[in-house]
MARBA-3410 file (N, C-alpha, C, O; in Angstrom, 1 decimal):
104
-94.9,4.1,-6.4,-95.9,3.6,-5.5,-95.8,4.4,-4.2,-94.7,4.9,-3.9 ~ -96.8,4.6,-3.3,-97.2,5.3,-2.3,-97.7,4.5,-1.1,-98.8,3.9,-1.1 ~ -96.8,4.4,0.0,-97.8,3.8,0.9,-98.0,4.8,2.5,-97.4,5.6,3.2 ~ -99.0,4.5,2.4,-99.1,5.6,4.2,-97.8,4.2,5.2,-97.7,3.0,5.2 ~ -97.3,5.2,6.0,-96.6,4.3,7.3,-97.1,4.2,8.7,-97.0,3.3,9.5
-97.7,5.6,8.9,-98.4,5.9,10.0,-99.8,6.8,9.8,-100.4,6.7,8.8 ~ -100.1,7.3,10.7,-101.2,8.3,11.1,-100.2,9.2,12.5,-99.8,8.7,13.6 ~ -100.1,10.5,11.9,-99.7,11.2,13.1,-100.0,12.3,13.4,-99.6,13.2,12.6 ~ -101.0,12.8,14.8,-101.9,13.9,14.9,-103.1,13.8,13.7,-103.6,14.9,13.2 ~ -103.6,12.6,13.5,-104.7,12.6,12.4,-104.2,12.7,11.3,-105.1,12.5,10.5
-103.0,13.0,10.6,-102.7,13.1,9.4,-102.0,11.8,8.7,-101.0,11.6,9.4 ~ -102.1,11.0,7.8,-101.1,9.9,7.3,-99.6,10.3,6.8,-99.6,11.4,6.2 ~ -98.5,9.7,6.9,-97.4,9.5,6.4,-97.1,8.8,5.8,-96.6,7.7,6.1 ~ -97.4,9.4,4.5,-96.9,9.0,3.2,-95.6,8.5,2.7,-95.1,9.4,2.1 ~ -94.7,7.4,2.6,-93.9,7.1,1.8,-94.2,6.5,0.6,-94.9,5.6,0.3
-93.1,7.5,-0.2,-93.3,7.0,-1.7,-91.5,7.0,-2.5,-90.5,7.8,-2.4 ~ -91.6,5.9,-3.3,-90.4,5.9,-4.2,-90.3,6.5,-5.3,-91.1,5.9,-6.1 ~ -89.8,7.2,-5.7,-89.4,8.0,-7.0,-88.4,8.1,-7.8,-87.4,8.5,-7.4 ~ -88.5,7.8,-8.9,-86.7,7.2,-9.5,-85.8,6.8,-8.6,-84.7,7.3,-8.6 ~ -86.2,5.8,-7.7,-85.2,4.9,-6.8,-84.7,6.1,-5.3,-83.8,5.9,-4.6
-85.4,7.1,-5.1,-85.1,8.1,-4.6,-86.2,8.2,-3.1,-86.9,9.2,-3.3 ~ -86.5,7.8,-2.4,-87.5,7.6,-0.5,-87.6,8.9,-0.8,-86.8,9.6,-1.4 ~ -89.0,9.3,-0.5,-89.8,10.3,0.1,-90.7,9.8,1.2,-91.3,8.7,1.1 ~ -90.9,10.7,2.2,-91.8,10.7,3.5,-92.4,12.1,3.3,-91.7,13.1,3.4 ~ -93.7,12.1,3.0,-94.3,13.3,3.0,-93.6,14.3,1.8,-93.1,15.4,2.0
-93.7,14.0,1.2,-93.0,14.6,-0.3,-91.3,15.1,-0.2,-90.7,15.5,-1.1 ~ -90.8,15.0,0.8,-89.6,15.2,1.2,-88.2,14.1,0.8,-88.2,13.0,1.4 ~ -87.6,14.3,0.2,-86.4,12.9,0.1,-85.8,12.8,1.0,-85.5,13.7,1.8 ~ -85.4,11.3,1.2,-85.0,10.8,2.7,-83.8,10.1,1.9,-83.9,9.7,0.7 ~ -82.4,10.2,2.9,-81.5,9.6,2.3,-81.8,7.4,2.7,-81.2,6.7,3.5
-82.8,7.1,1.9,-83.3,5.4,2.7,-82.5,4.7,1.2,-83.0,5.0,0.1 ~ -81.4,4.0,1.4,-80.4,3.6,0.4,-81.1,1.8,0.4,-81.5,1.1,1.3 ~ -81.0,1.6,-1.2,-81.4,0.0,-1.6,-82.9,0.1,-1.3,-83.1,-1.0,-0.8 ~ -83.6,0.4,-1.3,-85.4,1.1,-1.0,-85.4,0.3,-2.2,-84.5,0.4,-3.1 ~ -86.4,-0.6,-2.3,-86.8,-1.2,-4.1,-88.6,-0.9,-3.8,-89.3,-0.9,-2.8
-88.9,-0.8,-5.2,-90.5,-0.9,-5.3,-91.0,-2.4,-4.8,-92.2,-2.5,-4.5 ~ -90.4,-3.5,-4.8,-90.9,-5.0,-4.3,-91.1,-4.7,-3.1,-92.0,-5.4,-2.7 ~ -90.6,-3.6,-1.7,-90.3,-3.9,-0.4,-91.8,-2.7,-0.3,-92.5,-2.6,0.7 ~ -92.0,-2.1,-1.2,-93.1,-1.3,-0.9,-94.6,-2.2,-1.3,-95.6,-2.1,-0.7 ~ -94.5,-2.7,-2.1,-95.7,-3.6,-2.5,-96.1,-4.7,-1.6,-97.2,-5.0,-1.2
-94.7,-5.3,-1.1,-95.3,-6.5,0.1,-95.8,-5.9,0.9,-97.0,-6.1,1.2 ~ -94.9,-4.4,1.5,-95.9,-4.1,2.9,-97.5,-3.9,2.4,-98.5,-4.2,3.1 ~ -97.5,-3.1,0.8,-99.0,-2.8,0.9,-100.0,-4.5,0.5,-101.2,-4.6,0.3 ~ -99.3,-5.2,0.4,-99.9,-6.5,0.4,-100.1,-6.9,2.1,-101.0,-7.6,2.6 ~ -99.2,-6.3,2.6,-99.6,-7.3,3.9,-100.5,-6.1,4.9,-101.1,-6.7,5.9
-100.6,-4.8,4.8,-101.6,-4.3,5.3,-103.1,-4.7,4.9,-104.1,-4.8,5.6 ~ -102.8,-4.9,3.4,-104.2,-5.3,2.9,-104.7,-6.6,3.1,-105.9,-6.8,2.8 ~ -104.1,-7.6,3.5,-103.9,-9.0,3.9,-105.1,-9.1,5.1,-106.0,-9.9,5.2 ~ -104.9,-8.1,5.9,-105.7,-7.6,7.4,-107.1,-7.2,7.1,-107.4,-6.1,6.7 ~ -108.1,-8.3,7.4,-109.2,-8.3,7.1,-110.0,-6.8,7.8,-110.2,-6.9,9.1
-110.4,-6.0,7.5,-110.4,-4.9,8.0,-111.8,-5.4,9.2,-112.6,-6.3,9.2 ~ -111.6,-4.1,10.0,-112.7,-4.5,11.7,-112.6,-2.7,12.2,-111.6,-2.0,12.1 ~ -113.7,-2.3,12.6,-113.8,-1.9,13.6,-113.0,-1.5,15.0,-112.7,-0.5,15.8 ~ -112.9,-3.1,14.9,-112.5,-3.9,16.3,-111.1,-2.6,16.6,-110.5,-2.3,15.6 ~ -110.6,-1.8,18.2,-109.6,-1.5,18.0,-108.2,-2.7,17.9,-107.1,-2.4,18.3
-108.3,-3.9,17.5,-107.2,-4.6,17.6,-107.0,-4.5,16.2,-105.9,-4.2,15.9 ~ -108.0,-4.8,15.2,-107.3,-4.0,13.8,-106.5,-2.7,13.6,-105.8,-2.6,12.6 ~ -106.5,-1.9,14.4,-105.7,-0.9,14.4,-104.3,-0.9,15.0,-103.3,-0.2,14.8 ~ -104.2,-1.9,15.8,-102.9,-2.2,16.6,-102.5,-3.6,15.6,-101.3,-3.8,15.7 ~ -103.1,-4.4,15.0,-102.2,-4.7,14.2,-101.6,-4.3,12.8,-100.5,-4.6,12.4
-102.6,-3.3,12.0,-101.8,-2.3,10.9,-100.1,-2.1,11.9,-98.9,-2.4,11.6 ~ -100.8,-1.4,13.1,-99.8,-0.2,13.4,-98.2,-1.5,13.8,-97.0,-1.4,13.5 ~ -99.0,-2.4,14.3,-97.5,-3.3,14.5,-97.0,-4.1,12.6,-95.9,-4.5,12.2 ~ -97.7,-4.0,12.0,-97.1,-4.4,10.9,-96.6,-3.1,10.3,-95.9,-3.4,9.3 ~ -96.8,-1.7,10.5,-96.1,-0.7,10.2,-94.7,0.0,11.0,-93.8,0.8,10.7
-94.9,-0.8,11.9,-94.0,-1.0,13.0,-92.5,-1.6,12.4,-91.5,-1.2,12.0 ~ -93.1,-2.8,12.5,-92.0,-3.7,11.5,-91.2,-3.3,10.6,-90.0,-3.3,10.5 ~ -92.3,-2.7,9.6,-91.4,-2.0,7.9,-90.9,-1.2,8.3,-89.9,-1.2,7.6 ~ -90.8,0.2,9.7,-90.5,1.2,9.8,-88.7,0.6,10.2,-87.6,0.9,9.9 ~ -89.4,-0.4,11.1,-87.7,-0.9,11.6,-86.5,-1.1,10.6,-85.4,-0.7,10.7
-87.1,-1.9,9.5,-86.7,-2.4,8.2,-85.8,-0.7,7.9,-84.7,-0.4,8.2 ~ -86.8,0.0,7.4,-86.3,1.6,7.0,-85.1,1.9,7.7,-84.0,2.1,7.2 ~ -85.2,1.8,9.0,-84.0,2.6,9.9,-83.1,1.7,9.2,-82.4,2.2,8.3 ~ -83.0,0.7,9.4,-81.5,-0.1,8.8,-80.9,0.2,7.6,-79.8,0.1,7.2 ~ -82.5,0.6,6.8,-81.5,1.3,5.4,-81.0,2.8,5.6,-80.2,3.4,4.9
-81.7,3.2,6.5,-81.6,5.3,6.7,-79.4,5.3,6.6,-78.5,4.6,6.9 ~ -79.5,6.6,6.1,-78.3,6.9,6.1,-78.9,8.5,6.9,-80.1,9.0,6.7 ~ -77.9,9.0,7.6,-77.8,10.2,8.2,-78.7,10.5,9.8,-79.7,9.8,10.2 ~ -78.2,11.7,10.7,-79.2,11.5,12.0,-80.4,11.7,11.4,-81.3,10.9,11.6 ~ -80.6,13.0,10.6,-82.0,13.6,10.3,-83.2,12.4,9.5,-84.4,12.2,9.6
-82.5,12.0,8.8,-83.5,10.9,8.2,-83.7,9.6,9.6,-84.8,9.1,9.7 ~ -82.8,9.2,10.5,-83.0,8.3,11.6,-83.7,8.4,12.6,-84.3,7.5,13.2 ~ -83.6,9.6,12.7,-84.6,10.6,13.7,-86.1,11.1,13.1,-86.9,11.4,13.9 ~ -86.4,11.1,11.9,-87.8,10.8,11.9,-88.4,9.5,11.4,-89.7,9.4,11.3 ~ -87.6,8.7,11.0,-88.0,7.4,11.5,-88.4,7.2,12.7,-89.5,6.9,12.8
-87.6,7.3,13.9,-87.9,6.9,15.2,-89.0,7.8,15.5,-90.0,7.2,15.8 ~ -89.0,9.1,15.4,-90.2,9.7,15.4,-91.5,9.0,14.8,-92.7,8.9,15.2 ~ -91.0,8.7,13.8,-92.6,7.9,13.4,-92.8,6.4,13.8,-93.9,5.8,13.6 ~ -91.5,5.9,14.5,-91.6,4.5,15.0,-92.5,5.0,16.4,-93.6,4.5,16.6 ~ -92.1,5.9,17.0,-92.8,5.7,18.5,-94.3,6.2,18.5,-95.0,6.2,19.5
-94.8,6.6,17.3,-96.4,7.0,17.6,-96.5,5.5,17.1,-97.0,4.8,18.0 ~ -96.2,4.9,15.9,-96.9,3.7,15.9,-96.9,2.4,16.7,-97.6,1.5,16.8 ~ -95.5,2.9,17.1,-95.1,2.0,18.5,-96.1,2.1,20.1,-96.5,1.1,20.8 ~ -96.2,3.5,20.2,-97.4,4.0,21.2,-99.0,3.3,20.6,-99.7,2.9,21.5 ~ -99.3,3.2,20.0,-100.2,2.9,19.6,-100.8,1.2,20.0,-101.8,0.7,20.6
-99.7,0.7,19.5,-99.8,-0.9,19.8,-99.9,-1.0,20.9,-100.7,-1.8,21.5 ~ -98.9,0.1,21.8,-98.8,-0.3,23.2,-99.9,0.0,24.0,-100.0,-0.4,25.2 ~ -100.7,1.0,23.4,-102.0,1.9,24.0,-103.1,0.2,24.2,-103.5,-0.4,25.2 ~ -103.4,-0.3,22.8,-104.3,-1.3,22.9,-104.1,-2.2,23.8,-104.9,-2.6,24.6 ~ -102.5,-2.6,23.6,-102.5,-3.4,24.8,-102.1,-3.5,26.0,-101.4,-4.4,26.6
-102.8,-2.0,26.7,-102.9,-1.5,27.9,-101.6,-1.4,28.5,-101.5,-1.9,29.6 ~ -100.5,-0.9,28.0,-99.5,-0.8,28.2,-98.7,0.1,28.8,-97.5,0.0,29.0 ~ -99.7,1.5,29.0,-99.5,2.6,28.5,-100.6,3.1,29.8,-101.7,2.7,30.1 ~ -99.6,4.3,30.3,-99.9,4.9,31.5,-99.9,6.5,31.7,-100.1,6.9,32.9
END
């Protein structure tokens, strides 16, 4: 299974599980205990989000991608895999914060 986590610079970030094995962008990430059930809720609960226009549909994807990303770091083993988690925490993190004018 494949889910986007973000949008960064216009492009989506793809994670996907593969024989029990995290990829971000076709890349393996050392993300330890990753099950296909924890990838299906999130894509249930993005899809849950009645889609809008509205920019507040966009800041709540990005905080419910927010969430799962957090989830990730607690499983990441190593700096390099932690560090582009955080990297992809703070665009979708900026994002939420953009809508709600937080951001200067």
């Amino acid at each position: 299974m494949k889910v986007c986590i973000a949008y960064m610079h216009g492009k989506p970030v793809m994670l996907e599980l593969r024989d029990g094995i995290a990829y971000i962008d076709d890349i393996p990430q050392p993300i330890k205990h990753l099950e296909e059930k924890q990838l299906q809720e999130f894509s249930v609960a993005i899809q849950a989000i009645p889609y809008s226009v509205d920019p507040g549909y966009d800041a709540l994807v990005n905080a419910k991608r927010a969430a799962f990303i957090a989830e990730l770091l607690g499983l990441a083993v190593g700096d390099d895999c932690i560090n582009l988690l955080t990297h992809i925490l703070d665009h979708v993190h900026y994002n939420v914060l953009e809508y709600l004018g937080e951001t200067e």
